[in-house]
MOPAC internal coordinates of N, CA, C and O (Angstrom, degrees):
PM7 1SCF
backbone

  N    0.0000 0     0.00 0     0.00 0    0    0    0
  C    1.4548 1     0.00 0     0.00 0    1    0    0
  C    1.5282 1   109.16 1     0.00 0    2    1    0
  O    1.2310 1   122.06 1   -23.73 1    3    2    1
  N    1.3213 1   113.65 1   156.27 1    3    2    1
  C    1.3905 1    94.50 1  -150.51 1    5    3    2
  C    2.1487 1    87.22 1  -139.66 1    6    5    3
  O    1.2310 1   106.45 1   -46.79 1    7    6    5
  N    0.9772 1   142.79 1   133.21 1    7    6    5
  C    1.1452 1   172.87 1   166.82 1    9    7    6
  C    1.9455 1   118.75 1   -34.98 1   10    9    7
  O    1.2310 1   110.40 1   -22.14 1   11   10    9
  N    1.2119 1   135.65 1   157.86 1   11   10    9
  C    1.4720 1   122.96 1   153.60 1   13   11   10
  C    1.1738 1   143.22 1   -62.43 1   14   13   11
  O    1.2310 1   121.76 1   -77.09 1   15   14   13
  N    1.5846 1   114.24 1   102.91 1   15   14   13
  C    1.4023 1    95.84 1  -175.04 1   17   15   14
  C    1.7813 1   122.84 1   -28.60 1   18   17   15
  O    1.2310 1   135.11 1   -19.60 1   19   18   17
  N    1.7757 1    88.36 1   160.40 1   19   18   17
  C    1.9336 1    87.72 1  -177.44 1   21   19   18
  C    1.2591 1    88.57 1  -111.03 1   22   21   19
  O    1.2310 1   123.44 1   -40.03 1   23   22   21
  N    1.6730 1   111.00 1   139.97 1   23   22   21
  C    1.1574 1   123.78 1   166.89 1   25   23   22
  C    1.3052 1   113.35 1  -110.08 1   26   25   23
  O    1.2310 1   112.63 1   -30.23 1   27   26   25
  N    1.5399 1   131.52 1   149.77 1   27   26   25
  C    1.2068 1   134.58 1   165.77 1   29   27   26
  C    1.3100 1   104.35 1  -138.01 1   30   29   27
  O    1.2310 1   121.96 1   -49.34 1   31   30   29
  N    1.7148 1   113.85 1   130.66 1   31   30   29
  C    1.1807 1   121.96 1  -166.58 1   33   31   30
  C    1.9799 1    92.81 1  -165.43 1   34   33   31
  O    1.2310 1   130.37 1   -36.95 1   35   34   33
  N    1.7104 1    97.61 1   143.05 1   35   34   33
  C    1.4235 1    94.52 1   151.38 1   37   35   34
  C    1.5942 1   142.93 1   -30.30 1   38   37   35
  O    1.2310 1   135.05 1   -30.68 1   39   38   37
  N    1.4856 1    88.50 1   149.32 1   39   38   37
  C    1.4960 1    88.38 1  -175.08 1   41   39   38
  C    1.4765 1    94.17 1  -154.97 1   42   41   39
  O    1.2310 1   110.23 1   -89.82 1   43   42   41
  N    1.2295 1   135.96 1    90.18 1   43   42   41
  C    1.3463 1   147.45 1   143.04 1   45   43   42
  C    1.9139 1    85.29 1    94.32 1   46   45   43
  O    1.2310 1   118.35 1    79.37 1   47   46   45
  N    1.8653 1   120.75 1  -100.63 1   47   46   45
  C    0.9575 1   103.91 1  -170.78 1   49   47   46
  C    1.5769 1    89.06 1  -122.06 1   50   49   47
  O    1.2310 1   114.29 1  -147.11 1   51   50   49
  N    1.2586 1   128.43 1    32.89 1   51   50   49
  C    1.4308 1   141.23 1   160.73 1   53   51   50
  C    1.1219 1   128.99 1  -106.28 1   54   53   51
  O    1.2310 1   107.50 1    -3.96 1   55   54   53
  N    1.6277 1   140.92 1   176.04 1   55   54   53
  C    1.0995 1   149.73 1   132.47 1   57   55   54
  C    2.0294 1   130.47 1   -74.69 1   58   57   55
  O    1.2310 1   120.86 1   -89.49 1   59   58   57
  N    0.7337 1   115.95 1    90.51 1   59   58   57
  C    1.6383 1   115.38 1   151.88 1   61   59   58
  C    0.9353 1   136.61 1   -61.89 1   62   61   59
  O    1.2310 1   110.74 1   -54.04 1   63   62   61
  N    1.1390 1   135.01 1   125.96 1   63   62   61
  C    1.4757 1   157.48 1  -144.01 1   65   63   62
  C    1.8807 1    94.80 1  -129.49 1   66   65   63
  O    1.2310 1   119.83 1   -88.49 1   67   66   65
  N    1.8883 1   117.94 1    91.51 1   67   66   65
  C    1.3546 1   116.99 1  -163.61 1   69   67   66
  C    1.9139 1   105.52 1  -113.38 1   70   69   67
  O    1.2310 1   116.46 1   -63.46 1   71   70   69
  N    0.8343 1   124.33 1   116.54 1   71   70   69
  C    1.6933 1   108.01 1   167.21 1   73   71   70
  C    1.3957 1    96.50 1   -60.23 1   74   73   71
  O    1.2310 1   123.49 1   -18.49 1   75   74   73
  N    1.3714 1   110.91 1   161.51 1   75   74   73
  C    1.2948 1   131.94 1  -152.53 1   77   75   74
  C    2.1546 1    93.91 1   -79.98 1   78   77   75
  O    1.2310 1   124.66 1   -48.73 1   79   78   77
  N    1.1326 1   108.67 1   131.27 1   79   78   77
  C    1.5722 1    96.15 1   174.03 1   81   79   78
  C    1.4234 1   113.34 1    99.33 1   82   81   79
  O    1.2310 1   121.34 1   157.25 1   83   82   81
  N    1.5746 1   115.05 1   -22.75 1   83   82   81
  C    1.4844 1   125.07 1  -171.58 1   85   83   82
  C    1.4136 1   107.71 1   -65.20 1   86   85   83
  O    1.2310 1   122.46 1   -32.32 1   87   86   85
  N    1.2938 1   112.90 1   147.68 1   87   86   85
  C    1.8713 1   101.47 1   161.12 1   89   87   86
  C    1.6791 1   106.20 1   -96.36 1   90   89   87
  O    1.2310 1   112.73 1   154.61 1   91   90   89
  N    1.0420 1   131.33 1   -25.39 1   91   90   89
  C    1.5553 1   143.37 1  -153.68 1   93   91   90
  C    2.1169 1    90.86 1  -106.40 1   94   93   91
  O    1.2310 1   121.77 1   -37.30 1   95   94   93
  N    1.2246 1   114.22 1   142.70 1   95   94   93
  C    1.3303 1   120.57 1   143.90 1   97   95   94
  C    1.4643 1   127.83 1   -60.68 1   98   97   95
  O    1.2310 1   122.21 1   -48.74 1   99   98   97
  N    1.1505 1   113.37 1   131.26 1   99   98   97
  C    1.7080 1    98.22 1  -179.70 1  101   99   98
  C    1.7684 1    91.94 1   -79.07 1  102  101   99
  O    1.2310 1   114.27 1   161.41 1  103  102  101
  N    1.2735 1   128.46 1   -18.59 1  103  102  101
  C    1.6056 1   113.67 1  -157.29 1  105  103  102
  C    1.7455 1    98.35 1  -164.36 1  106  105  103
  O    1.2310 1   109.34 1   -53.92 1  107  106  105
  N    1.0509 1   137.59 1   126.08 1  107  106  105
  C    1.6983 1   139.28 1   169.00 1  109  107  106
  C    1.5573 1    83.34 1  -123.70 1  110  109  107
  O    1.2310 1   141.09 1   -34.23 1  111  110  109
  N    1.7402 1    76.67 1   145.77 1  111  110  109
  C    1.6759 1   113.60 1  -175.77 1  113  111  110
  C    1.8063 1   113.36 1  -121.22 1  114  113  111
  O    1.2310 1   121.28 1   -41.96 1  115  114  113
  N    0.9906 1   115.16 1   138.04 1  115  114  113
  C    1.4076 1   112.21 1   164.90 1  117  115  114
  C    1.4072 1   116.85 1   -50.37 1  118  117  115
  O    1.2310 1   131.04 1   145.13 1  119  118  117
  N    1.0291 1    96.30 1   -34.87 1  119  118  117
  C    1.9638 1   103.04 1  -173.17 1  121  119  118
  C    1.7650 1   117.35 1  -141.16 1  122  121  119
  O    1.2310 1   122.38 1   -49.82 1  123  122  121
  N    1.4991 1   113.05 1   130.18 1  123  122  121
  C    0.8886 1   124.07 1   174.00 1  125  123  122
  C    1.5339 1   127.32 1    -2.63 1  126  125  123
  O    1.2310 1   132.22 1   110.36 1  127  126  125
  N    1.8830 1    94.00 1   -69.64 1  127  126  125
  C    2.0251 1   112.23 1  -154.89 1  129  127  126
  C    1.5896 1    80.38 1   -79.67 1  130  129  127
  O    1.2310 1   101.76 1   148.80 1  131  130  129
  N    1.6232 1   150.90 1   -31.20 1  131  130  129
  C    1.4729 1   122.59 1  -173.26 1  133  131  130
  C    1.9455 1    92.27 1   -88.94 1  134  133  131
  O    1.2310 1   113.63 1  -159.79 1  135  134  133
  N    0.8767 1   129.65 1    20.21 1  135  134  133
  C    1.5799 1   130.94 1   168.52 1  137  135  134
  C    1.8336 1   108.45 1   -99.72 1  138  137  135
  O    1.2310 1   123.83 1   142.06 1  139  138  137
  N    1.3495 1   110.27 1   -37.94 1  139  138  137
  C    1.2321 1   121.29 1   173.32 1  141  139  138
  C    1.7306 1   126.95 1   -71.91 1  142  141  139
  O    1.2310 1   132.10 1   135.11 1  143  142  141
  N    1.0740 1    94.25 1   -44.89 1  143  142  141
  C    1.0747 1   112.78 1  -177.85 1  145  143  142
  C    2.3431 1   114.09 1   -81.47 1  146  145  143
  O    1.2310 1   132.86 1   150.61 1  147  146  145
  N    1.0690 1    92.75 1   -29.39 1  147  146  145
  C    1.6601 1    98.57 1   155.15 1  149  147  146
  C    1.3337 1   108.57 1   -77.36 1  150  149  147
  O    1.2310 1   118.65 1   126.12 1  151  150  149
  N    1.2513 1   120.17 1   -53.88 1  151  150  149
  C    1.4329 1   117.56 1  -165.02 1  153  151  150
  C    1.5409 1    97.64 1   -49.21 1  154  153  151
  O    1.2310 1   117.70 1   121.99 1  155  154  153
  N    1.7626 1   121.98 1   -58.01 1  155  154  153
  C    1.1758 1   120.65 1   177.51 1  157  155  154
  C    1.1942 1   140.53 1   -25.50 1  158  157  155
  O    1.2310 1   132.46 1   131.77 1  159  158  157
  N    1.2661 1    93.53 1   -48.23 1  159  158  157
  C    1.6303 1   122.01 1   175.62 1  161  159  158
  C    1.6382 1   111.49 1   -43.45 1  162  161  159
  O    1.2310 1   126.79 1   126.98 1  163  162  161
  N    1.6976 1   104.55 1   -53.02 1  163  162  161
  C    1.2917 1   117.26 1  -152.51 1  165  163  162
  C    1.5834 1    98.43 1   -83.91 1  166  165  163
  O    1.2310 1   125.15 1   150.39 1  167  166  165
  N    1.4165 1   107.71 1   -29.61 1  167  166  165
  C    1.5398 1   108.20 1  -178.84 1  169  167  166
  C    1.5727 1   126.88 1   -58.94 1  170  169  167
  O    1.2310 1   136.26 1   125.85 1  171  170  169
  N    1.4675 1    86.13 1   -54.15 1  171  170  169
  C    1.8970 1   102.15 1   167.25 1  173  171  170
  C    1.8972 1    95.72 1   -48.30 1  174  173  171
  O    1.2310 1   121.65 1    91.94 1  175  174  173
  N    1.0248 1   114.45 1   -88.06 1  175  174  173
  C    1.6563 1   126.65 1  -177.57 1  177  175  174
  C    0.9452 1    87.77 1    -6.41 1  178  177  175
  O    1.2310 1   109.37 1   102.29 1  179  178  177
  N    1.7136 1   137.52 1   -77.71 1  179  178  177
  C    1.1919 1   125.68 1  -141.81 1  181  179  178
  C    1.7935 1   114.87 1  -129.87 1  182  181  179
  O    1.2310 1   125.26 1  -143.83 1  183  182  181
  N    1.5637 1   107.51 1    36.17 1  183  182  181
  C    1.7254 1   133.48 1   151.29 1  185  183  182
  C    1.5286 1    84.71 1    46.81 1  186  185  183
  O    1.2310 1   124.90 1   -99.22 1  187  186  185
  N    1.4316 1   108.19 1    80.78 1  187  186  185
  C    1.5858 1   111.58 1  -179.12 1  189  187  186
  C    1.6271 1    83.72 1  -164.00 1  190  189  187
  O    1.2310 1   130.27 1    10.96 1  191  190  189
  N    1.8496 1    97.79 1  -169.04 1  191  190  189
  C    1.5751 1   104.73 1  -162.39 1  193  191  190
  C    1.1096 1   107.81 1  -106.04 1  194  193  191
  O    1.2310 1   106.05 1   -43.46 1  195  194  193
  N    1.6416 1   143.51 1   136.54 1  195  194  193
  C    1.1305 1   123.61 1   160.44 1  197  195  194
  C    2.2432 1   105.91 1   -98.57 1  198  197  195
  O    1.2310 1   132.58 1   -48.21 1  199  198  197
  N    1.6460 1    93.30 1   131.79 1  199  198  197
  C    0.8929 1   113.96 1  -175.19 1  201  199  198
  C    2.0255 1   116.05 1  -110.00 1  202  201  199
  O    1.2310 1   125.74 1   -55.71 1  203  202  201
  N    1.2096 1   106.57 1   124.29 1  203  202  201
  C    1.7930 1    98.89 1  -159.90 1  205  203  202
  C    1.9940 1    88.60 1  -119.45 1  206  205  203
  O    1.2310 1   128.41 1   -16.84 1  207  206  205
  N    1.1970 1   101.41 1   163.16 1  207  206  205
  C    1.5968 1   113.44 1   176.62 1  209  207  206
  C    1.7375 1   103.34 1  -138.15 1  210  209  207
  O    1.2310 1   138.04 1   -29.70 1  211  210  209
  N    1.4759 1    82.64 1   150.30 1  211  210  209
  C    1.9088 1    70.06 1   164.94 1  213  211  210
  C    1.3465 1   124.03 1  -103.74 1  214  213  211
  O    1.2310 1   126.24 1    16.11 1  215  214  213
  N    1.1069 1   105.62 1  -163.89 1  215  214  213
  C    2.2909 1    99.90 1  -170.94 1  217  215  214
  C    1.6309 1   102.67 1   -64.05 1  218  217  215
  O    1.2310 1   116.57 1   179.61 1  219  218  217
  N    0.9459 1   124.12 1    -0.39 1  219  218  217
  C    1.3997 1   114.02 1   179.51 1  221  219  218
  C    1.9490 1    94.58 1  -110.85 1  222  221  219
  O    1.2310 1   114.40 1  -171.64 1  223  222  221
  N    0.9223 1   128.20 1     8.36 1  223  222  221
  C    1.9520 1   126.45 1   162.10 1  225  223  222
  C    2.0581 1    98.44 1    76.28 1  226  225  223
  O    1.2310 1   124.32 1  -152.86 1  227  226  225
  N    0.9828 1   109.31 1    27.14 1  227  226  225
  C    1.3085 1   123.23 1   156.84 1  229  227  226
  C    1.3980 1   128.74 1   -87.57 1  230  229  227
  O    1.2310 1   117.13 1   -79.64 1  231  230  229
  N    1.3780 1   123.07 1   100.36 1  231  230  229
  C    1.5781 1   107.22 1   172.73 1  233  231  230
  C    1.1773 1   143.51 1   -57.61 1  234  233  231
  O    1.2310 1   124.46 1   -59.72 1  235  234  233
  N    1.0466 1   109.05 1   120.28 1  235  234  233
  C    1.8306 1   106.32 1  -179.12 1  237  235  234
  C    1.2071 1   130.12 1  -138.28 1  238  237  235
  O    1.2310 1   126.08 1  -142.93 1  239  238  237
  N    1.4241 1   105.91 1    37.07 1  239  238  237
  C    1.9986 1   125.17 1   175.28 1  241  239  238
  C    1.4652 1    82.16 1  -164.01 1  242  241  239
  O    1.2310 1   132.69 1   -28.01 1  243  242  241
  N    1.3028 1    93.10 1   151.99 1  243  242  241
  C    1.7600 1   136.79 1   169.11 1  245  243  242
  C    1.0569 1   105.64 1  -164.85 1  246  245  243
  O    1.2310 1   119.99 1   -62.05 1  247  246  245
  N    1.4322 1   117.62 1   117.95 1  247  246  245
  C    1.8059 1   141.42 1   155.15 1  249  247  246
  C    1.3475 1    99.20 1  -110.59 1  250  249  247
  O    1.2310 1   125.32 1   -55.71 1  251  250  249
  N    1.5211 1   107.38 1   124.29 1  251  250  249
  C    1.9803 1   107.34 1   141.22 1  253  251  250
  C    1.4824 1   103.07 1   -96.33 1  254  253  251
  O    1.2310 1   132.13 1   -14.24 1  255  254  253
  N    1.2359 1    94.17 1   165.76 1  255  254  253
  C    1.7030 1   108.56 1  -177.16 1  257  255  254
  C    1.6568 1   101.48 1  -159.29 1  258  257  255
  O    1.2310 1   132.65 1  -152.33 1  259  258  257
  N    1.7275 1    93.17 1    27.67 1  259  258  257
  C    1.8838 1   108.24 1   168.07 1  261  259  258
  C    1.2441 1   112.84 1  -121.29 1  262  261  259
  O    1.2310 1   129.02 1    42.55 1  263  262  261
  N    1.3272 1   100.23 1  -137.45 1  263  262  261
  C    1.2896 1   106.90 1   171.69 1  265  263  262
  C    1.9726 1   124.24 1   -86.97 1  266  265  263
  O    1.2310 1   122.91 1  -119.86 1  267  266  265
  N    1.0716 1   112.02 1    60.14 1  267  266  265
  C    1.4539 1   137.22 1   174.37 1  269  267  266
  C    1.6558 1   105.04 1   -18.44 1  270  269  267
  O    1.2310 1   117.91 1  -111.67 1  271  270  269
  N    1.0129 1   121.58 1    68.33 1  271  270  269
  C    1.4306 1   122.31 1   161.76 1  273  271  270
  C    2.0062 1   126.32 1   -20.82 1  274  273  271
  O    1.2310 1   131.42 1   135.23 1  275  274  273
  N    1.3952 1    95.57 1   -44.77 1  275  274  273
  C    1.5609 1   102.22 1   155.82 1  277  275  274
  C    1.6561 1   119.84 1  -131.89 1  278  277  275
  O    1.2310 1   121.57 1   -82.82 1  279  278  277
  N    1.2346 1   114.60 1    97.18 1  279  278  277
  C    1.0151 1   135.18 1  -152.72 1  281  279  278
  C    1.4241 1    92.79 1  -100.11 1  282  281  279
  O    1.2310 1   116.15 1   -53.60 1  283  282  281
  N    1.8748 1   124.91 1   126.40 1  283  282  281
  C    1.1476 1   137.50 1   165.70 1  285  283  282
  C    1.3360 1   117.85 1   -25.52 1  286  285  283
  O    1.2310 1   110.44 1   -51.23 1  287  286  285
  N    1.3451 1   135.57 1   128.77 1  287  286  285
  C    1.1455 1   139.41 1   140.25 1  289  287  286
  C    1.2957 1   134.09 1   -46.08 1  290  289  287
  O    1.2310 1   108.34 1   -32.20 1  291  290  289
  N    1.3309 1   139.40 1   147.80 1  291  290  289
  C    1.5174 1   117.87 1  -167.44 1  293  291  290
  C    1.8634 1    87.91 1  -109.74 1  294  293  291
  O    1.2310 1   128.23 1   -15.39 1  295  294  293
  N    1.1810 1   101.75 1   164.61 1  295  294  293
  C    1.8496 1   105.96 1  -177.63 1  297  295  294
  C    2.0052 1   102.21 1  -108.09 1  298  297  295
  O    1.2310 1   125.22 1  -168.69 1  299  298  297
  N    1.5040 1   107.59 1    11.31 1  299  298  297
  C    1.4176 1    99.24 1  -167.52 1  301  299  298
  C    1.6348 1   108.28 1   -93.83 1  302  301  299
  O    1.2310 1   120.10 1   180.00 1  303  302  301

Protein backbone atom coordinates (compact mmCIF):
# COMPACT_ATOMS: atom_id res chain seq x y z
CA UNK A 1 0.00 0.00 0.00
CA UNK A 2 1.47 2.89 -0.96
CA UNK A 3 1.11 6.58 0.77
CA UNK A 4 0.44 10.52 -0.63
CA UNK A 5 2.37 11.72 -3.03
CA UNK A 6 4.86 14.56 -1.54
CA UNK A 7 4.50 17.70 -3.01
CA UNK A 8 6.79 20.63 -2.75
CA UNK A 9 5.76 23.80 -4.14
CA UNK A 10 5.74 27.58 -3.24
CA UNK A 11 4.16 29.22 -0.73
CA UNK A 12 4.13 33.03 -0.67
CA UNK A 13 8.03 33.61 0.05
CA UNK A 14 8.47 29.86 1.22
CA UNK A 15 8.38 26.34 0.31
CA UNK A 16 5.61 23.76 1.47
CA UNK A 17 6.10 20.44 1.80
CA UNK A 18 1.98 19.12 0.87
CA UNK A 19 0.80 15.30 0.71
CA UNK A 20 -0.92 15.08 -2.35
CA UNK A 21 -4.82 16.24 -1.75
CA UNK A 22 -3.90 18.25 1.50
CA UNK A 23 -5.19 21.81 1.87
CA UNK A 24 -2.71 22.73 4.89
CA UNK A 25 1.27 22.16 4.58
CA UNK A 26 2.43 19.61 6.88
CA UNK A 27 5.92 21.78 7.09
CA UNK A 28 7.23 25.27 4.97
CA UNK A 29 10.85 25.81 4.67
CA UNK A 30 12.87 28.86 4.06
CA UNK A 31 14.56 27.10 1.31
CA UNK A 32 13.82 24.75 -1.28
CA UNK A 33 16.80 21.65 -0.82
CA UNK A 34 15.58 21.42 3.31
CA UNK A 35 11.82 21.25 1.60
CA UNK A 36 13.12 18.48 -0.69
CA UNK A 37 14.87 16.67 1.22
CA UNK A 38 11.87 16.28 4.06
CA UNK A 39 9.55 15.76 1.45
CA UNK A 40 11.97 12.79 0.56
CA UNK A 41 11.97 11.48 3.69
CA UNK A 42 8.19 11.18 3.78
CA UNK A 43 8.01 9.60 0.32
CA UNK A 44 10.36 6.65 0.96
CA UNK A 45 8.26 6.26 4.51
CA UNK A 46 5.34 5.94 2.69
CA UNK A 47 6.50 4.12 -1.11
CA UNK A 48 4.80 7.02 -2.96
CA UNK A 49 6.14 9.92 -5.30
CA UNK A 50 7.90 12.84 -4.36
CA UNK A 51 6.85 15.52 -6.73
CA UNK A 52 8.81 19.23 -6.54
CA UNK A 53 7.80 22.57 -8.66
CA UNK A 54 9.70 25.54 -9.03
CA UNK A 55 8.83 29.19 -7.66
CA UNK A 56 6.89 29.76 -10.62
CA UNK A 57 4.32 26.19 -9.67
CA UNK A 58 5.81 24.31 -12.63
CA UNK A 59 6.96 20.78 -12.20
CA UNK A 60 10.26 19.81 -12.64
CA UNK A 61 11.27 16.57 -10.46
CA UNK A 62 9.41 13.32 -10.06
CA UNK A 63 10.90 10.45 -7.88
CA UNK A 64 8.86 7.24 -6.95
CA UNK A 65 10.34 5.40 -4.20
CA UNK A 66 7.04 2.84 -4.53
CA UNK A 67 5.75 0.92 -6.62
CA UNK A 68 7.11 2.68 -9.97
CA UNK A 69 4.73 1.77 -12.65
CA UNK A 70 7.67 2.38 -15.20
CA UNK A 71 10.48 1.35 -13.55
CA UNK A 72 14.12 2.00 -15.15
CA UNK A 73 15.64 -0.46 -17.19
CA UNK A 74 19.09 -1.53 -16.28
CA UNK A 75 21.75 -1.19 -19.45
CA UNK A 76 23.94 -4.19 -17.89
Amino acid sequence: MTGKNQWVTPHDDKWAVKGAGNLKATKLFDNKDDAMTFAKQIAKNQHSELIGQDKHGRINLKNSYGNDPYPPKDKD
